[in-house]
C-alpha positions as CSV (number, residue, x, y, z in Angstrom):
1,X,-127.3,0.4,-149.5
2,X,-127.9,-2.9,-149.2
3,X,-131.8,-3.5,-148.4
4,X,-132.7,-6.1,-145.7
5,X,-133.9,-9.6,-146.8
6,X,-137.2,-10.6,-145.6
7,X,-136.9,-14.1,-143.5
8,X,-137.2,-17.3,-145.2
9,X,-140.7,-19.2,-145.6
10,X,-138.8,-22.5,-143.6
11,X,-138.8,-20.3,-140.7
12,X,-141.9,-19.6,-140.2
13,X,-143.6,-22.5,-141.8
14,X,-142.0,-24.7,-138.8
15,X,-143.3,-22.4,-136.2
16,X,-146.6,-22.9,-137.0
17,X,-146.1,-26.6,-137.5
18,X,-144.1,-27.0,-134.6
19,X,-146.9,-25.3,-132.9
20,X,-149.7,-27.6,-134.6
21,X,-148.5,-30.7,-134.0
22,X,-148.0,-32.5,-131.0
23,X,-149.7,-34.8,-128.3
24,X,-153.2,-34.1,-129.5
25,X,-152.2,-36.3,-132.5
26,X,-152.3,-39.6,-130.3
27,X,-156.3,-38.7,-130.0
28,X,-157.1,-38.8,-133.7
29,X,-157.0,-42.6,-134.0
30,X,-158.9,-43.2,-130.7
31,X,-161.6,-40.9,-132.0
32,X,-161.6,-41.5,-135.1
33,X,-161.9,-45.5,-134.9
34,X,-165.4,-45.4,-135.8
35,X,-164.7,-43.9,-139.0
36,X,-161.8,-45.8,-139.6
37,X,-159.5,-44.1,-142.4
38,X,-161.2,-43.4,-145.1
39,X,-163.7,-41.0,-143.5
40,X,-161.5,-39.5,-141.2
41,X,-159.0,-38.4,-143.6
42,X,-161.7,-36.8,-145.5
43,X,-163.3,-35.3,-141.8
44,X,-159.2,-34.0,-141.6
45,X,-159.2,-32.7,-144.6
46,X,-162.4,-30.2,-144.1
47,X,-161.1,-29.2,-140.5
48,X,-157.8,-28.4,-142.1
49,X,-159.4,-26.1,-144.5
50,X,-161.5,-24.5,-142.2
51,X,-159.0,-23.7,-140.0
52,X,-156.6,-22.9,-142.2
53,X,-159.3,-20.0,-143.8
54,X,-159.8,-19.2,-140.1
55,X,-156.1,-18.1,-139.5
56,X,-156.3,-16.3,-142.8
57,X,-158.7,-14.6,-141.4
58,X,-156.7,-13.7,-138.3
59,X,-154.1,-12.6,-140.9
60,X,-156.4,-10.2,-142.4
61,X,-157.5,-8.6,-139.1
62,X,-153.8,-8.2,-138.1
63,X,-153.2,-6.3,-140.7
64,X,-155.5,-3.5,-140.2
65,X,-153.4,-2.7,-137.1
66,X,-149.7,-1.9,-135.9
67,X,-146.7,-4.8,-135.6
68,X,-147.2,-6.2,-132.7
69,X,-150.5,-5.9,-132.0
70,X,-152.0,-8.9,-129.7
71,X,-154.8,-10.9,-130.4
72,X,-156.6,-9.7,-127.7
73,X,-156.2,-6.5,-128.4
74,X,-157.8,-7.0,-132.0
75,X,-160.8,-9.0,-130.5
76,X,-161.1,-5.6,-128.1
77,X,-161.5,-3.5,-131.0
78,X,-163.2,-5.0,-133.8
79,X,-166.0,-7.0,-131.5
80,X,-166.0,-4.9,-128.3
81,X,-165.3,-5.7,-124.6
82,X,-167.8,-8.3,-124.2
83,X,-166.1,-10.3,-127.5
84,X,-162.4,-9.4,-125.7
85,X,-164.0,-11.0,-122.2
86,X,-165.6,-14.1,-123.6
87,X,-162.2,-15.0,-125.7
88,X,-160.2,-14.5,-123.2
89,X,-161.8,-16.8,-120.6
90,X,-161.9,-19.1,-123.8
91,X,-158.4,-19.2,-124.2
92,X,-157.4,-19.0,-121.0
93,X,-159.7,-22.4,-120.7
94,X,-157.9,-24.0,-123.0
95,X,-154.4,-23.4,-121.8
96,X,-156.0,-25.6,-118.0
97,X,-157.7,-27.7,-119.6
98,X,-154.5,-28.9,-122.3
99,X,-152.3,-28.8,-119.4
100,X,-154.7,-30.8,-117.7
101,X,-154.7,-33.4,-120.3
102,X,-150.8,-33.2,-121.1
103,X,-150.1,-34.7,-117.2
104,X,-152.7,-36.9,-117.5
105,X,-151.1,-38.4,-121.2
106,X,-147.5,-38.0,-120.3
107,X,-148.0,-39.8,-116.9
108,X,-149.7,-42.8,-119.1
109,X,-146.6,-42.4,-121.2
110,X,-144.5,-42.4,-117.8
111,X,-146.2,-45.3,-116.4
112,X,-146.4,-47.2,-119.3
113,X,-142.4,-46.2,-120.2
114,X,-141.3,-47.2,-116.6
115,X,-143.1,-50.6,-116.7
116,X,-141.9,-51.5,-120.4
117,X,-138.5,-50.6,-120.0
118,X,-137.5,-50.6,-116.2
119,X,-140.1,-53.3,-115.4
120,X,-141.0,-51.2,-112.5
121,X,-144.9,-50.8,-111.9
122,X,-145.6,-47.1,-112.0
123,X,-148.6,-46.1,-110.8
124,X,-150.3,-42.6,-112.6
125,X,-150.3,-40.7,-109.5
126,X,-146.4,-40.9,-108.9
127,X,-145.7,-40.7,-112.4
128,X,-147.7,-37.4,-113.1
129,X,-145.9,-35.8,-110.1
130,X,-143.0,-37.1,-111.5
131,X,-144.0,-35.8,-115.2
132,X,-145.3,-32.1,-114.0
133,X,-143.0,-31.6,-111.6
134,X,-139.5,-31.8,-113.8
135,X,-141.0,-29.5,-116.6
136,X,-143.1,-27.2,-114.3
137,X,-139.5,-26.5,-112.9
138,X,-138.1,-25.8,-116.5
139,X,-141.0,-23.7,-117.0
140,X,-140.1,-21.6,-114.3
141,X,-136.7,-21.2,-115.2
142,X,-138.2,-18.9,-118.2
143,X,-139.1,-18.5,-121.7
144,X,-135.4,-19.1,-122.5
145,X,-134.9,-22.6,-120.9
146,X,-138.3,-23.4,-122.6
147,X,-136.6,-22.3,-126.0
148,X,-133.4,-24.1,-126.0
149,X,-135.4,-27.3,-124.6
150,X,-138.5,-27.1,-127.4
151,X,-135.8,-26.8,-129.9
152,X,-134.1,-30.0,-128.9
153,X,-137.3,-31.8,-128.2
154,X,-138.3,-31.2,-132.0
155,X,-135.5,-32.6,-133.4
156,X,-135.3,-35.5,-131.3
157,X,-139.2,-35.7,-132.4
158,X,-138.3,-35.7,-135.7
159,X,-135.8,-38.3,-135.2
160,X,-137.8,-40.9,-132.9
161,X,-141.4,-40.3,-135.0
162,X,-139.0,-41.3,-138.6
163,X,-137.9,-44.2,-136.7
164,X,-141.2,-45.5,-135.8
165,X,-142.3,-44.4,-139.1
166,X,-140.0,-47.0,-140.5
167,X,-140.3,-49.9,-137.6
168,X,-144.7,-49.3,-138.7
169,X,-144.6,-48.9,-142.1
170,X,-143.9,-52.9,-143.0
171,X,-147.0,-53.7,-140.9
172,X,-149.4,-51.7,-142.9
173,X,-152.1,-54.2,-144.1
174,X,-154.6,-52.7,-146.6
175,X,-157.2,-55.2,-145.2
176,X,-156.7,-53.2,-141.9
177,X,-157.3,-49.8,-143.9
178,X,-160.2,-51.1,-145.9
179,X,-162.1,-53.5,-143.8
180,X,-164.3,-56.2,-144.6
181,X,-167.9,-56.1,-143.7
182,X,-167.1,-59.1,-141.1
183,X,-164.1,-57.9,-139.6
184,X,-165.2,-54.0,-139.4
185,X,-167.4,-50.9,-140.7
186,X,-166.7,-47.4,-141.4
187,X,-169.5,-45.3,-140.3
188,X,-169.4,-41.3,-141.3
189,X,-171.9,-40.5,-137.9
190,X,-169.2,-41.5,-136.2
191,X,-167.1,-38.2,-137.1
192,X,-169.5,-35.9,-135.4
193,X,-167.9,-36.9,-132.1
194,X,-164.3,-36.3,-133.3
195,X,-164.3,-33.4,-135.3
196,X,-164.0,-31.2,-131.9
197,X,-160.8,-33.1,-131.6
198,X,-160.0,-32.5,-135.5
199,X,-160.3,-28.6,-134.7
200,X,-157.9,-29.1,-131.9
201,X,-155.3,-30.6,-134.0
202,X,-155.5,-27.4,-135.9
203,X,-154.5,-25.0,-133.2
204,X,-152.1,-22.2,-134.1
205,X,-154.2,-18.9,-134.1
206,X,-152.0,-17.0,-131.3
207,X,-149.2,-17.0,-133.6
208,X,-150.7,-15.4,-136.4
209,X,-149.6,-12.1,-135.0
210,X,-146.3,-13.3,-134.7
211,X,-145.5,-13.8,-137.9
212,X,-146.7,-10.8,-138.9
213,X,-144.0,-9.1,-136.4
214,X,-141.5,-11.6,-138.0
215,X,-142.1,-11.1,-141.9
216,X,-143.5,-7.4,-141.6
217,X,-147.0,-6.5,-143.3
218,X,-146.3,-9.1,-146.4
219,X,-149.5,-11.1,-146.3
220,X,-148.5,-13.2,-149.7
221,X,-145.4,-14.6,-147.8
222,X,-147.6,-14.9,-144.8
223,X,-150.4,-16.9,-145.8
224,X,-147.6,-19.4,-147.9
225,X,-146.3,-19.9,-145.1
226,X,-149.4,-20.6,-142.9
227,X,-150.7,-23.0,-146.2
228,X,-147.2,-24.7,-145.8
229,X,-147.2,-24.9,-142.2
230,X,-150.6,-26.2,-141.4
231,X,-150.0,-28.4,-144.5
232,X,-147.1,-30.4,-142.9
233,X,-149.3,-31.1,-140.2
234,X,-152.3,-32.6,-141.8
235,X,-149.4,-34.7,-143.9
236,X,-148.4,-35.7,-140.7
237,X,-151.7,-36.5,-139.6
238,X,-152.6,-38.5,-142.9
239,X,-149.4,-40.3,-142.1
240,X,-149.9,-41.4,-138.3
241,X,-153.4,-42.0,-139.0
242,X,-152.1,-44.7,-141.9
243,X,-149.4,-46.0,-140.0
244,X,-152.0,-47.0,-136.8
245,X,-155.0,-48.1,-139.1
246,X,-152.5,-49.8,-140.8
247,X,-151.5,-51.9,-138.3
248,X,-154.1,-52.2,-136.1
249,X,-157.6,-53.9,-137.0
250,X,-161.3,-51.7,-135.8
251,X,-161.7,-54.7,-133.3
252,X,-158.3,-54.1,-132.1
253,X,-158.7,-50.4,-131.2
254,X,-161.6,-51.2,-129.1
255,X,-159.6,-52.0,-125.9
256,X,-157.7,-48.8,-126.5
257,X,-160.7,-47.1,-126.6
258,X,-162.4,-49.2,-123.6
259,X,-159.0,-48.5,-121.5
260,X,-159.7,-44.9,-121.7
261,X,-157.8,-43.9,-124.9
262,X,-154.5,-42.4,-123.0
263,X,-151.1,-42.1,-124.7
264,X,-149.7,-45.1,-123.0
265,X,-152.6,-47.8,-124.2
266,X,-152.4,-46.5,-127.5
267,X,-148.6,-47.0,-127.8
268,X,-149.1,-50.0,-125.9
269,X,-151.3,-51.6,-128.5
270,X,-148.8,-50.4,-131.5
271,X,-146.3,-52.0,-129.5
272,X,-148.0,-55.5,-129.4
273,X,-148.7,-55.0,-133.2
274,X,-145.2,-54.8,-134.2
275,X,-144.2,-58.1,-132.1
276,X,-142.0,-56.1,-129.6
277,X,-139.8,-54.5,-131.9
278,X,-140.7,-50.9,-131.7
279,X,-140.0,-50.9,-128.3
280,X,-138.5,-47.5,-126.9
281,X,-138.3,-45.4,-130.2
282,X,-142.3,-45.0,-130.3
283,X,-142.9,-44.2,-126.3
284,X,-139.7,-41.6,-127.0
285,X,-141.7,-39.8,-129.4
286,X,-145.0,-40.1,-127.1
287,X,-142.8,-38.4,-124.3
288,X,-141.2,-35.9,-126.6
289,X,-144.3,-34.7,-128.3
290,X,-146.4,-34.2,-125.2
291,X,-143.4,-32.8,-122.9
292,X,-143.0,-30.4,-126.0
293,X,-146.9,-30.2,-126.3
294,X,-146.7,-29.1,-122.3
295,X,-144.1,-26.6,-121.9
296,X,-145.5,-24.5,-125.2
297,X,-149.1,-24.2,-123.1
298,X,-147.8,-23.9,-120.2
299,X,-145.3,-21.1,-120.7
300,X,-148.3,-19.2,-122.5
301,X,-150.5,-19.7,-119.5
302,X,-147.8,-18.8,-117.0
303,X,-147.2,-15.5,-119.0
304,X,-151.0,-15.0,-118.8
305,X,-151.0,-15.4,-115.3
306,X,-148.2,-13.4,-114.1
307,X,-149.6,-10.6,-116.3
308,X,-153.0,-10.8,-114.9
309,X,-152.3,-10.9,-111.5
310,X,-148.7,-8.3,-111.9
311,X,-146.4,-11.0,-110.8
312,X,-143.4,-10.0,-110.9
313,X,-140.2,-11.1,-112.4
314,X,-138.7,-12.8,-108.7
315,X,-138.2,-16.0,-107.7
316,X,-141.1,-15.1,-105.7
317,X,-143.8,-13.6,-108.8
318,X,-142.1,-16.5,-110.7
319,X,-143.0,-19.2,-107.8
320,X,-146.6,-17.5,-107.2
321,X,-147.3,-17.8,-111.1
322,X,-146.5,-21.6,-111.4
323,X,-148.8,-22.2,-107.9
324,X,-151.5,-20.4,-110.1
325,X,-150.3,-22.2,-113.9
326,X,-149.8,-25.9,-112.1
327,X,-151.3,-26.8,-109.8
328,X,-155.3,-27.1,-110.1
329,X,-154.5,-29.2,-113.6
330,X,-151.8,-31.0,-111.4
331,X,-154.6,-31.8,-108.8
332,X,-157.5,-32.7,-111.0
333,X,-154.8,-35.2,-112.8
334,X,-154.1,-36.9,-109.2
335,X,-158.3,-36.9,-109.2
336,X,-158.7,-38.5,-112.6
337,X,-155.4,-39.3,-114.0
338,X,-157.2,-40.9,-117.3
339,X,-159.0,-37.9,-118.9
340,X,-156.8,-36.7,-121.5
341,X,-159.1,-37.9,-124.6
342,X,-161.9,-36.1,-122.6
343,X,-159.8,-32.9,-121.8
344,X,-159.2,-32.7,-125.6
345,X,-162.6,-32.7,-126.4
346,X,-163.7,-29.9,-124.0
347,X,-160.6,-28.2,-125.6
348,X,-161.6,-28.2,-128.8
349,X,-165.3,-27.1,-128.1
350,X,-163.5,-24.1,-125.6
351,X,-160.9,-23.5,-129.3
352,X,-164.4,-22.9,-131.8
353,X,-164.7,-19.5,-130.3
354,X,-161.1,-17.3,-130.7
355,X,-159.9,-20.2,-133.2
356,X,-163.2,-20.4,-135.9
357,X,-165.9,-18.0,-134.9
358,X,-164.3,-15.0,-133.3
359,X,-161.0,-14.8,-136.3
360,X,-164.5,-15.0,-138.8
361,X,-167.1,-12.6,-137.4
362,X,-162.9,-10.0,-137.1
363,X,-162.6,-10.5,-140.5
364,X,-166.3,-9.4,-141.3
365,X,-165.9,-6.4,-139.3
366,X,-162.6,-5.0,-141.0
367,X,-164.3,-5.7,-144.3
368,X,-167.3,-3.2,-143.3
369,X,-164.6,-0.6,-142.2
370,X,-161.6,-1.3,-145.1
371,X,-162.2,-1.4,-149.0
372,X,-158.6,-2.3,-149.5
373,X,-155.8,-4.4,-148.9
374,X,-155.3,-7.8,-148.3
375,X,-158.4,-10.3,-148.2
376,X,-158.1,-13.8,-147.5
377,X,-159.6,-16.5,-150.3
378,X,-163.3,-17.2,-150.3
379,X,-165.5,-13.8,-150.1
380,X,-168.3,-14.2,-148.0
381,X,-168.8,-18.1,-148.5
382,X,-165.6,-18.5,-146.7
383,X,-166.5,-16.7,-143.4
384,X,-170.0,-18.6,-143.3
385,X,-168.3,-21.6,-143.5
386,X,-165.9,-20.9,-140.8
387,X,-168.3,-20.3,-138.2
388,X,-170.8,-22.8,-139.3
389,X,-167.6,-25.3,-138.6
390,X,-166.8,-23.3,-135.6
391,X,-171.3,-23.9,-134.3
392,X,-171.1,-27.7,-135.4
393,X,-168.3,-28.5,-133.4
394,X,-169.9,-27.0,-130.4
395,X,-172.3,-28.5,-130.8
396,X,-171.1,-32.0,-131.5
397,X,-169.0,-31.9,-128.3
398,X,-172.2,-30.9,-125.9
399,X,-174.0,-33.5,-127.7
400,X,-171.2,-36.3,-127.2
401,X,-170.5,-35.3,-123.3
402,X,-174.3,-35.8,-122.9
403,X,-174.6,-38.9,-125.0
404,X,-176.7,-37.9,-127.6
405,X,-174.0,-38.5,-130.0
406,X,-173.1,-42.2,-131.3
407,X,-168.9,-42.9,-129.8
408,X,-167.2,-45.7,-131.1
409,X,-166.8,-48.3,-128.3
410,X,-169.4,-47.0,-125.8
């Protein structure tokens, strides 16, 4: 009899990729201006290693338990009910506080798209009602409209972010990467205040389980695939982060930065860089990456909601659960529709807890109960590390939202 072959490491390589990357990306050259590229690759690189050992550790917990077991439920029973509580208001923080910050970037994109193209002056207001309300509505539909949507909005990312790869690439200067003293600095203090947004870059914890459920109990094949996943993203990362240090000077970042930091002004100031040419292809892969970026979180959060309030299935459960899932983040973007560098901030200092300290202090726990099986690299050293990275973040982010911390441009 013919035994059944275990899936591919593609497969689940791209789901956690897919589920790194997206719009948070347009915030690692706003914050990490100060920096410029040398130091924040090298800021990158330690978040992607820490969070990388902190989803092994996820792995490790998931183990100990039966296919299919939730991440809540592990929390519950290695740390207790207090643990369980605290993680969930954490996450569930994190889902309002993204889907705050994805209106807030894709009306900038909107806006931004509307005047560049259309030459019609979009304000943010109409254009994140215009934004939230189409893909609230596909959201609503269910998981399966979601599906078939994502999986055309990655290819089309694919397509559009190669394109503007290519239209960038020529305009790479290495004086722009390296800087002269007189025409900019690299300061490392400056990475303190972006390594919350670093950690949220990194953010792929929740599926950990799944891929357990998809490959079985093979952690070998598990963690490859979670090294090659969360590897494509940080090349991804290394990439965009050359290709907009490449072409734009320290001193030219500043008005990005002074504008607020959205989507739109970012993609604006490419634009100007490249003399006009990159026109549509780069503000297509702004759109596609945070309309993707949106309808992942959100269907999570509207899940979340239906199940904690027993929603049911109807058009009526279904319409209460998007009231609940949309519309405070809707609201607070018509309030202040330019806060999504600021939303991703307090989303990464929400993210240390269930995506740095709570997978570590799980992974200590199973060790005290379990002698054997799988173990993820590091020892001890490893899970120290994690939640030290995990503290320092959260602490950086207080100390930036109360200005104790140096930020490029202010």
């Amino acid at each position: 009899m013919k035994q059944p072959t275990s899936p591919g490491l593609l497969g689940g390589a791209m789901i956690i990729a897919a589920t790194t990357v997206g719009a948070g990306m347009f915030s690692l050259p706003v914050t990490g201006a100060g920096m410029w590229y040398g130091y924040s690759l090298m800021m990158l690189a330690f978040a992607w290693l820490c969070m990388l050992l902190s989803g092994l550790f996820v792995l490790e917990t998931n183990l100990h338990f039966p296919v299919g077991a939730s991440f809540d439920s592990m929390v519950g029973d290695t740390l207790g009910r207090s643990w369980r509580v605290a993680n969930g208001i954490s996450i569930a923080f994190v889902l309002y506080i993204l889907t705050y910050a994805y209106i807030s970037g894709g009306s900038s994109i909107v806006s931004h798209g509307a005047s560049a193209t259309l030459g019609l002056a979009l304000s943010a207001k109409p254009a994140a009602l215009c934004f939230a309300g189409v893909l609230a509505a596909i959201v609503w539909l269910g998981a399966g409209a979601v599906d078939r949507l994502s999986t055309v909005m990655i290819g089309a990312m694919l397509l559009t972010f190669a394109a503007s790869t290519l239209d960038l690439a020529p305009g790479i200067e290495a004086t722009n990467l390296w800087p002269e003293a007189a025409e900019g600095q690299e300061y490392a203090i400056f990475g303190l205040a972006a390594l919350p947004f670093m950690l949220a870059s990194f953010g792929y914890h929740g599926n950990v389980p799944s891929l357990v459920k998809y490959y079985g109990k093979q952690p070998r094949r598990i963690a490859t695939a979670l090294l090659a996943g969360t590897g494509l993203a940080f090349t991804i990362y290394l990439l965009w982060l050359t290709l907009t240090f490449g072409n734009l000077s320290q001193q030219q970042m500043l008005p990005v930065i002074q504008a607020g930091g959205n989507m739109g002004d970012l993609v604006a100031a490419l634009e100007h860089s490249d003399g006009g040419n990159l026109g549509a292809m780069l503000s297509l892969f702004a759109n596609l990456a945070v309309a993707s970026s949106f309808l992942g979180v959100t269907l999570g959060l509207f899940d979340f909601i239906a199940d904690l309030f027993g929603f049911d299935n109807s058009a009526a459960g279904r319409s209460k659960s998007a009231a609940i899932t949309f519309l405070p983040p809707l609201l607070l973007a018509l309030a202040w529709p330019h806060g999504f560098i600021y939303a991703i901030g307090f989303a990464g200092l929400a993210a240390t807890l269930w995506a740095a300290i709570v997978p570590a202090l799980m992974a200590r726990e199973v060790r005290r109960r379990h002698r054997d099986g799988y173990r993820a690299p590091g020892g001890r050293g490893a899970i120290v590390l994690v939640i030290g990275f995990g503290l320092t973040v959260a602490l950086c982010e207080i100390a930036s939202k109360l200005q104790l911390l140096p930020v490029f441009g202010q």
